[in-house]
C-alpha positions as CSV (number, residue, x, y, z in Angstrom):
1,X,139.9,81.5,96.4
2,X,143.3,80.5,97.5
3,X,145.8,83.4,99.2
4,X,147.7,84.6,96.0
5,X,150.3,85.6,98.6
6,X,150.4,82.2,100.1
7,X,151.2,81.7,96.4
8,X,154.0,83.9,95.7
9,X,155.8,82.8,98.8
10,X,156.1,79.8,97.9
11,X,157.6,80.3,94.8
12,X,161.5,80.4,94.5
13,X,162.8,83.6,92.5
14,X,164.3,81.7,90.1
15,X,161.1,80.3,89.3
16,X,159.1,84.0,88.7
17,X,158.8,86.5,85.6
18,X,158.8,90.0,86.3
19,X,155.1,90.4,86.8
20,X,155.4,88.1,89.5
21,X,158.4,89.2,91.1
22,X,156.6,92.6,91.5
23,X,153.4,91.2,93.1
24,X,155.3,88.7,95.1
25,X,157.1,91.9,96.2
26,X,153.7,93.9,96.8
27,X,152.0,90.6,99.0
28,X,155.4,90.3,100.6
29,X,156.7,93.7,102.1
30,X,156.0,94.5,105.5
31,X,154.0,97.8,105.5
32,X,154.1,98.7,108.9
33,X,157.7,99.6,108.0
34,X,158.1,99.9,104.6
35,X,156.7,102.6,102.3
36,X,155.0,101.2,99.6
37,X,154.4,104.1,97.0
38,X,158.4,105.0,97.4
39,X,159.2,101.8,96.8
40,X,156.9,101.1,94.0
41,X,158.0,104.6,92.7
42,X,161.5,102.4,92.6
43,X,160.2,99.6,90.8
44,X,158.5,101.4,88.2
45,X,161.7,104.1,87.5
46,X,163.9,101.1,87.1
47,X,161.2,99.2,85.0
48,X,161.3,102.1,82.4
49,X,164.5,102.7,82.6
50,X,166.0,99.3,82.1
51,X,162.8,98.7,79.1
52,X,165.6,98.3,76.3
53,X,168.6,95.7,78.0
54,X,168.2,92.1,78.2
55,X,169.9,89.8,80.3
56,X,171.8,86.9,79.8
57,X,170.6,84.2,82.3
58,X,170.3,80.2,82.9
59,X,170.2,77.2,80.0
60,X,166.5,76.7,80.3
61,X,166.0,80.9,80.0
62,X,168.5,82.0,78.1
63,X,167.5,85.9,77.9
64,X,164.9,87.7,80.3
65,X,164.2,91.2,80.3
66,X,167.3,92.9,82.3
67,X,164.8,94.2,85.3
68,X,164.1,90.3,86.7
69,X,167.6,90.9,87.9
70,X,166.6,94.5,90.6
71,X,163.3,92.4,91.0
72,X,164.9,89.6,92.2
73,X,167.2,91.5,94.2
74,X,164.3,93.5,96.1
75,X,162.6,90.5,96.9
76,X,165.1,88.3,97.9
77,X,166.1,91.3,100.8
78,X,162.7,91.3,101.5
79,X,162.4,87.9,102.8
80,X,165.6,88.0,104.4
81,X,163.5,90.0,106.1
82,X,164.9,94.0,105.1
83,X,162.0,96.6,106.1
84,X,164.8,99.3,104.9
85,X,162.5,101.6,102.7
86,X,166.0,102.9,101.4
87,X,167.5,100.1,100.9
88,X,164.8,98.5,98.7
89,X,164.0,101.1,96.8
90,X,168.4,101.8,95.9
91,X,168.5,97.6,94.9
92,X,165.3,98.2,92.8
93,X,167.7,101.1,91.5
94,X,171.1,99.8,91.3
95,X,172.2,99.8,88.2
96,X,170.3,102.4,86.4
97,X,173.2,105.5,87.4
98,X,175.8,102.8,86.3
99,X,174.0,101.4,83.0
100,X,171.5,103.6,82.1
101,X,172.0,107.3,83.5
102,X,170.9,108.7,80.6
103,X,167.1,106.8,80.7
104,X,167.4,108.0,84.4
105,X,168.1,111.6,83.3
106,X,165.3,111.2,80.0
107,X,162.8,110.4,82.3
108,X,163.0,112.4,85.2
109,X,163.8,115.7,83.6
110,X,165.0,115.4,80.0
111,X,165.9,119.1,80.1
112,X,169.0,118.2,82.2
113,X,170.3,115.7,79.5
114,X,174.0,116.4,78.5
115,X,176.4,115.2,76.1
116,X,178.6,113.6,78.8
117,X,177.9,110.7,81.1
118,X,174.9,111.7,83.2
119,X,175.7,110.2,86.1
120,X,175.8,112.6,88.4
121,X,172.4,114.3,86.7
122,X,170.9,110.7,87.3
123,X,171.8,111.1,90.6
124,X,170.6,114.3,91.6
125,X,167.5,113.4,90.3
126,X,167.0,110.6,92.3
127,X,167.7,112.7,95.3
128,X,165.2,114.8,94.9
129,X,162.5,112.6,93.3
130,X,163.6,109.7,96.3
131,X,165.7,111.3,98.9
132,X,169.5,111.7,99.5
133,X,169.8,108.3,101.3
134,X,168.5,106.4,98.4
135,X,170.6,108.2,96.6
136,X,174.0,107.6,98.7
137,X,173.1,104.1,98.4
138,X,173.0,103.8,94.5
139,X,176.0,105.9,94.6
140,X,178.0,103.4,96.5
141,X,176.9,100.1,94.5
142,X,177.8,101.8,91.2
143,X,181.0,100.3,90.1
144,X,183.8,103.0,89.2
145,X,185.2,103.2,86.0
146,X,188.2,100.4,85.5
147,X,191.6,101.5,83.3
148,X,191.5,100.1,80.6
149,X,195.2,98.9,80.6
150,X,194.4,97.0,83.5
151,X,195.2,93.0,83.1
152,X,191.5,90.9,83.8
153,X,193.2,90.3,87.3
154,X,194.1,93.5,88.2
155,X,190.3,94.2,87.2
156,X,189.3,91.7,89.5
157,X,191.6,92.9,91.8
158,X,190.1,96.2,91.9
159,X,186.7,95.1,91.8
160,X,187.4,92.8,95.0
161,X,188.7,96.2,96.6
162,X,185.8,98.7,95.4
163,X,183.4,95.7,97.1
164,X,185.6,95.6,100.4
165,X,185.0,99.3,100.7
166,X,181.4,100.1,100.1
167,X,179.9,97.1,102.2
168,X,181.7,98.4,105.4
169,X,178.3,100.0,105.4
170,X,175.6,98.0,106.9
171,X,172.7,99.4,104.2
172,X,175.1,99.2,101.3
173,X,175.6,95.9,102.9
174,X,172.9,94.9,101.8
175,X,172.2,95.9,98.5
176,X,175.7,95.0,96.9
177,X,175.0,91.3,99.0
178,X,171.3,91.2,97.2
179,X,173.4,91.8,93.9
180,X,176.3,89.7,94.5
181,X,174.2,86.6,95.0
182,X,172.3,87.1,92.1
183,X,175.3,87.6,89.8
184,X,177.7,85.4,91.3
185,X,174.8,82.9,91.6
186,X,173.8,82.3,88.0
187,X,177.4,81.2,86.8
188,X,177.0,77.7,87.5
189,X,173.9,77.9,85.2
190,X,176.0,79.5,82.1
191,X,176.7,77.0,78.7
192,X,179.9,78.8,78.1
193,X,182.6,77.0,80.0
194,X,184.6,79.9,79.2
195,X,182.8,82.6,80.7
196,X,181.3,80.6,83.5
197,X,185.8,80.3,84.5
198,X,186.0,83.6,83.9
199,X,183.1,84.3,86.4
200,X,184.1,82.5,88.6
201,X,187.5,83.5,89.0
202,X,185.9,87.4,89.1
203,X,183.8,86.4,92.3
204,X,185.1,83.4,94.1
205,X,187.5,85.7,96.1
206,X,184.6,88.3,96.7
207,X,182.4,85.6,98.4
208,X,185.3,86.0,101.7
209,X,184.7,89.4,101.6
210,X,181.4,89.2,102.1
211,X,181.9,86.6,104.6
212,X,184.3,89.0,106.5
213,X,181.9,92.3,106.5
214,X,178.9,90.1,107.3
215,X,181.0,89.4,110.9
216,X,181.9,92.8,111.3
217,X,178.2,93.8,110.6
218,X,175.8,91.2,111.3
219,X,174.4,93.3,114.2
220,X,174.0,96.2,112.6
221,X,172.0,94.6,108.8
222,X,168.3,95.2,111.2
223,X,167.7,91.5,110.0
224,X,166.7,88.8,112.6
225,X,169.0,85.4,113.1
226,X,166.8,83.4,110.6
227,X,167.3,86.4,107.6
228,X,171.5,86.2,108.7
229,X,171.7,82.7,108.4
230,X,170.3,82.7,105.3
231,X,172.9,84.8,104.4
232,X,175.3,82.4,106.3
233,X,174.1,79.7,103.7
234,X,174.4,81.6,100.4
235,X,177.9,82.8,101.4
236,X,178.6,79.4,102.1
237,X,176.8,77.7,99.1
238,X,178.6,80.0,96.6
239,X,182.1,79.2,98.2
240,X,181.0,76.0,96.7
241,X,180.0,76.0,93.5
242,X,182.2,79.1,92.6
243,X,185.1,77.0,93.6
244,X,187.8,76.9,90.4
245,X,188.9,73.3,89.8
């Protein structure tokens, strides 16, 4: 019988449902460092609460289920090589306080449901069913709310600054880069000329932002030279082929 893990390696994300995203993840995580039932406590939270949203993606798969987007992220910090328990288990988790906080809420203890946002619930909840750092780490990757006055480059403009901030932390780092790269990643792929310029124009600038808090924090990611110059490459690849004409 050949090594299903062999298998999964070799295997691009791009290329992987969810199912396999989550047992490439399982084969692929270092457990001498990583805790496996906090992690896969992540996985399955996000799962559920992402069950309902779809996501737009490439030509050849035009809609997948909204989690192959926190799946993908996890894994692709994993073989960067991330053994950040924390880390993986707030990019399996990343945009269930901004998108769903009231599946969050639902799930972990519908009694604390309001009428409002349920942000903040959402994260409490993941404090104490995670801990507080997997918490401070959703916190930071949730986007804030934008005016809605605000002219598309002004929004840009702020979302550009709101990155700048949050990634001057080596863990959050991480998980906005992991998020970045899959976002900013698929616009080439997109039919609509329209909003693959419109994209593009929303990222392109972010890609030097990276590029500058990668310097400032490349020894302090825990990653080893071949993960950071894989990161090198992506920066450098999406530079590229976010590049308006």
């Amino acid at each position: 019988m050949k090594d299903l893990g062999s298998i999964y390696r070799a295997t691009k994300l791009r290329d992987m449902d969810s199912a396999a995203l989550v047992f490439a993840i399982m084969h692929e995580i270092d457990t001498d460092h990583v805790d496996p039932a906090q992690l896969r406590n992540a996985l399955e939270l996000a799962t559920a609460a992402h069950l309902s949203q779809k996501r737009i993606g490439r030509a050849a798969y035009p809609v997948d289920p909204y989690i192959v987007h926190p799946l993908r992220n996890v894994l692709r910090l994993i073989r960067l090589g991330c053994t950040d328990t924390d880390v993986l288990a707030a990019t399996a988790l990343h945009d269930t306080v901004e998108d769903q906080p009231r599946e969050i809420v639902s799930i972990l203890n519908e009694s604390r449901l309001t009428d409002g946002p349920n942000q903040q619930a959402a994260l409490d909840l993941i404090t104490e069913h995670f801990n507080t750092e997997t918490s401070r780490l959703v916190a930071a990757v949730t986007n804030p709310p934008t005016d809605g006055v605000l002219s598309k480059a002004e929004k840009n403009a702020a979302y550009a600054a709101h990155v700048a901030e949050v990634i001057k932390d080596p863990k959050v780092f991480l998980v906005k880069f992991a998020d970045f790269v899959d976002n900013a990643g698929s616009v080439k792929y997109l039919d609509d000329d329209a909003k693959r310029t419109k994209l593009a124009a929303k990222y392109a600038p972010v890609v030097e932002v990276f590029i500058t808090a990668l310097n400032v924090n490349r020894s302090l990611l825990g990653l080893n030279q071949s993960g950071l110059d894989a990161i090198d490459a992506r920066l450098t690849s999406l530079s590229t082929s976010l590049a308006l004409p």
